[in-house]
C-alpha positions in Angstrom: -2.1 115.6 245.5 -2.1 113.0 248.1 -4.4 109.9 248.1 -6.3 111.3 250.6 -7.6 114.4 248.6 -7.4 112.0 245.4 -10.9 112.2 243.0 -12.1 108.6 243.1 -10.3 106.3 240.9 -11.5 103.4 239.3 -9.3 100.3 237.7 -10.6 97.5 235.4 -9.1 94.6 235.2 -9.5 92.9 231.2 -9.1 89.0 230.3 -11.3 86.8 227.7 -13.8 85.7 229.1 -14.0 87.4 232.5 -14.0 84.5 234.6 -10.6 83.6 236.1 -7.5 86.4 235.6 -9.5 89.1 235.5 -11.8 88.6 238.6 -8.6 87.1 240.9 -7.3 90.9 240.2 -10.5 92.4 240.8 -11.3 90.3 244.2 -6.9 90.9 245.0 -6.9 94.8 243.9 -10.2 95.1 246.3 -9.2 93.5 249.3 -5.6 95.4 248.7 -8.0 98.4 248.8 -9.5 97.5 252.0 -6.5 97.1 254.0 -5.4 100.2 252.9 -9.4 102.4 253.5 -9.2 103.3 250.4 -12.6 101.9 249.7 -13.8 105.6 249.2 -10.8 106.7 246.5 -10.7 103.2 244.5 -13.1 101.6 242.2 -12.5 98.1 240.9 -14.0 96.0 238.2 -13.4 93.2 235.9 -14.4 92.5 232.2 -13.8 89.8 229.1 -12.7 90.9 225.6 -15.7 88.0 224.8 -18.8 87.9 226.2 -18.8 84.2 226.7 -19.3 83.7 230.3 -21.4 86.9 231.0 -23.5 86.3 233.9 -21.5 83.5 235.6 -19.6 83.7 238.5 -15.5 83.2 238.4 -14.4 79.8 237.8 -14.4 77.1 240.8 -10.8 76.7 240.5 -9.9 80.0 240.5 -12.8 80.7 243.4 -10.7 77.9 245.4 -7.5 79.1 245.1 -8.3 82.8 245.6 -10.4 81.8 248.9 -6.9 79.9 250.1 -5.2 82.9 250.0 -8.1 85.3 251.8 -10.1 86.4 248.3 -13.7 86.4 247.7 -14.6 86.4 244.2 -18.1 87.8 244.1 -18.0 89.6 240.5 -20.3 88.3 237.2 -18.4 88.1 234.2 -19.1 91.0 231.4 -17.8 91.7 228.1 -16.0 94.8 228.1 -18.4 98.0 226.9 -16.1 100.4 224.7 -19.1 102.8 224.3 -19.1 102.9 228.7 -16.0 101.5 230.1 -13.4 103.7 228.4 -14.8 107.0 229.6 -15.4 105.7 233.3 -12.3 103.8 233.8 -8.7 105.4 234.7 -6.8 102.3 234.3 -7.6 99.5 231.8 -5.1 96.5 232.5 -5.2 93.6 230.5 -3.9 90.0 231.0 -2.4 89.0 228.3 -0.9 90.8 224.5 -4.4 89.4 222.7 -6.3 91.2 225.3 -4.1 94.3 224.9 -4.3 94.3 220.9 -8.2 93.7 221.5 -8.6 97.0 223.6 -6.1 99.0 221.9 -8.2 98.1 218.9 -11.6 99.2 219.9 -9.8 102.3 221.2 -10.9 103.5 217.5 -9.8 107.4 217.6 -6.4 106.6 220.1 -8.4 108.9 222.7 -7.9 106.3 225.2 -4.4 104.8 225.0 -3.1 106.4 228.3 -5.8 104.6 230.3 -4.8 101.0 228.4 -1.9 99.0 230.2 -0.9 95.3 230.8 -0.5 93.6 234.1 2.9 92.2 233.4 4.1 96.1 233.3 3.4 96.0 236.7 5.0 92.4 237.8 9.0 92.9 237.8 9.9 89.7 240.1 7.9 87.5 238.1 9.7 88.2 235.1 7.0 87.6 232.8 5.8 89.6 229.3 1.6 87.9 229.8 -0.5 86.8 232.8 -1.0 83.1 231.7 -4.4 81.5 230.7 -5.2 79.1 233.9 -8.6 77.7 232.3 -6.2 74.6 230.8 -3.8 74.3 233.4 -4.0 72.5 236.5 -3.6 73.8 240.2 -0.3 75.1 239.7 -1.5 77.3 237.2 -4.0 78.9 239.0 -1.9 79.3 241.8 0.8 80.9 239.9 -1.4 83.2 238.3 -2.1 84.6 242.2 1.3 84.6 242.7 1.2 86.9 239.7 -1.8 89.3 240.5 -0.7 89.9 243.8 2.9 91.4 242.9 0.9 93.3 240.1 -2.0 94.3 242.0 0.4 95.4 244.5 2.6 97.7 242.3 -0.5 99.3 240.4 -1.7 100.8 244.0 1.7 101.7 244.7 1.9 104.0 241.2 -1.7 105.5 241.7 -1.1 106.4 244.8 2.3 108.2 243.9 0.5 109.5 240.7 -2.5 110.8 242.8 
């Protein structure tokens, strides 16, 4: 099946509290999605294991650096809905192990453990086993988390459009 006769896809993108990792994938994997015209065959969201932020917008620093680099991050933060989000999502990528181990835990009946992934499975240059927490770092954090998404981000489209 080619990507052009693809059913539509959808990706979330999993961190803690939904307002810096996770959205910088959501607002990279969208605008990946948009050079591409694949606006019709890709969904993309973003959640938090914790529903601490929910309703707020991604976090200023992460906002700034994202915009530097051509990425609007529009999303609200959420805490991730087992009961919803693992029957309408394809791909579940997490940040970091503790967001894995969260997910593959409320993944109850193992039903969904083909949809759950991490985004350093995706980030071979980077040579890295987590996407790093930037909420306590300073700008170099944040930017190197980009520098992170965007080689993941990148490779994920790559295999679902092989896979499709």
């Amino acid at each position: 099946m080619t990507i052009d006769t693809m059913e539509k896809k959808s990706i979330l993108f999993v961190c803690l509290g939904n307002i810096c990792r996770s959205p910088a994938a959501e607002g990279i994997m969208k605008k990946l999605i948009e050079v591409e015209k694949l606006d019709l065959e890709l969904e993309v969201d973003s959640a938090g294991t914790m529903g601490y932020h929910t309703g707020e917008g991604a976090d200023p620093r992460m906002k700034r650096h994202a915009k530097k680099r051509g990425y609007n991050l529009t999303s609200l933060a959420r805490k991730f809905d087992p009961e919803k989000d693992f029957d309408h999502f394809d791909y579940i990528v997490t940040m970091d192990n503790q967001n894995y181990s969260d997910i593959k835990g409320l993944d109850i009946k193992k039903k969904f453990n083909h949809k759950i992934f991490k985004m350093a499975d995706f980030c071979k240059n980077n040579n890295i086993t987590e996407v790093p927490d930037p909420y306590y770092e300073g700008d170099e954090g944040f930017s190197h988390v980009i520098d992170i998404l965007e080689e993941g981000c990148s490779n994920l489209l790559i295999k679902i459009k092989k896979i499709e």
